[in-house]
Each structure stands twice: as C-alpha cells, then as structure tokens.
N, C-alpha and C positions, 0 to 999 in steps of 0.2 A: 464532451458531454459533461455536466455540471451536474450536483448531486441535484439541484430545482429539475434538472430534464429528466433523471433516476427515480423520481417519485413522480411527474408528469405522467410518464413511461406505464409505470406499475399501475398508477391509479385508471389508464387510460385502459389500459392492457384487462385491470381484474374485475375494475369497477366499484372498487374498495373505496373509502373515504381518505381523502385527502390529507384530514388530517393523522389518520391512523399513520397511513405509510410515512409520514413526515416523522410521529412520531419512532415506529419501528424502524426505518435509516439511519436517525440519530441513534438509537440505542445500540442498535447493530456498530457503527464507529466505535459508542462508547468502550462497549465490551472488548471489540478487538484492542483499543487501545490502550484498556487496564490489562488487560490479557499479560501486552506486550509488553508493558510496562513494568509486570510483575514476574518477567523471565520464561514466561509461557508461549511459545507459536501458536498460533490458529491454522488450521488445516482445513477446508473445505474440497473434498474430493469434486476431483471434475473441474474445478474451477482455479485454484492454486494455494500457494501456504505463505503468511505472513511470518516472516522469521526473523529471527535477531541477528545479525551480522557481530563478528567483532575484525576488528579492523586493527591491522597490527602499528607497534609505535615506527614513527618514521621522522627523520631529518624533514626541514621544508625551509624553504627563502624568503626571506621576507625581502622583494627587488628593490620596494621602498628604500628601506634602510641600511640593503646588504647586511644583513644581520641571518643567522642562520639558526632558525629556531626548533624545538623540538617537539613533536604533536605527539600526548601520548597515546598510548592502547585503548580505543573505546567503542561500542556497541551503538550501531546504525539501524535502525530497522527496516526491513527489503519485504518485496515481495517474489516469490517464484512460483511463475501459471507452472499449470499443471498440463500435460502430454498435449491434451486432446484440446485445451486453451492455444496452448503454440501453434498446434498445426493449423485451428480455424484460424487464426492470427496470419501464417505463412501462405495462407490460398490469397490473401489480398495482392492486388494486382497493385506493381511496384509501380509507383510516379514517375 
C-alpha cells in the first residue's frame, strides 16, 4: 500500500476532501519526522512507537578491497507495532 492508496482509503472511507487528507498525511510524516529528528519517539497507543535505535560501533569488510573498515556508533530510526498491532499482523495466513 502506497501513501496515494492511504489517502484514497480515508478519503473513500470518511468522505473528507481529498485534498485535506493529502494535506494532513504529509503533515503527520512531517512531524513524526522532526519529532525523530530532534531525539524525540512518537508513541501512538494501539498502533506502535517510532524510535531511535542506536547501533553499536562494529569492524566490517570491504570484500572489494579486502581492506577492513571501521563503522562508527550511530542512530537508525525503527519502528515497534504495538501488542495488539502484532497479533492482528500474526492471524495472517502464512504463504
């Protein structure tokens, strides 16, 4: 699903104007992304929380070159559904 199906969805769904939800999607991104941006998680009960990872320093290979380089310590941002997210998630019938 593509954020254009995300506002199809709603718009189809509440009967809102198209352009509104186009606009309030992007905004919603916006903020979570300043959020995260400025050291902040977002939490959204019921649905999951947007958090900052930090990820430790580690050795790595470069096979190209055999040259053995060093990646430092730095901050990924993840997201982790929430309980009741996973379980709906887990009723899906495996392929």
């Amino acid at each position: 699903m593509t954020k254009a199906d995300i506002v199809n969805e709603i718009v189809k769904t509440t009967g809102l104007d198209k352009a509104d939800v186009i606009k309030t999607v992007e905004k919603f991104m916006e903020i979570v992304k300043d959020s995260m941006a400025n050291g902040e998680n977002v939490y959204l009960r019921g649905f999951g929380s947007f958090i900052i990872k930090t990820r430790a320093a580690k050795k790595a290979r470069n096979i190209s070159k055999n040259v053995s380089i060093n990646i430092a310590a730095h901050k990924i941002p993840a997201f982790k559904p929430a309980k009741v997210f996973k379980q709906e998630v887990e009723k899906l019938p495996s392929e």
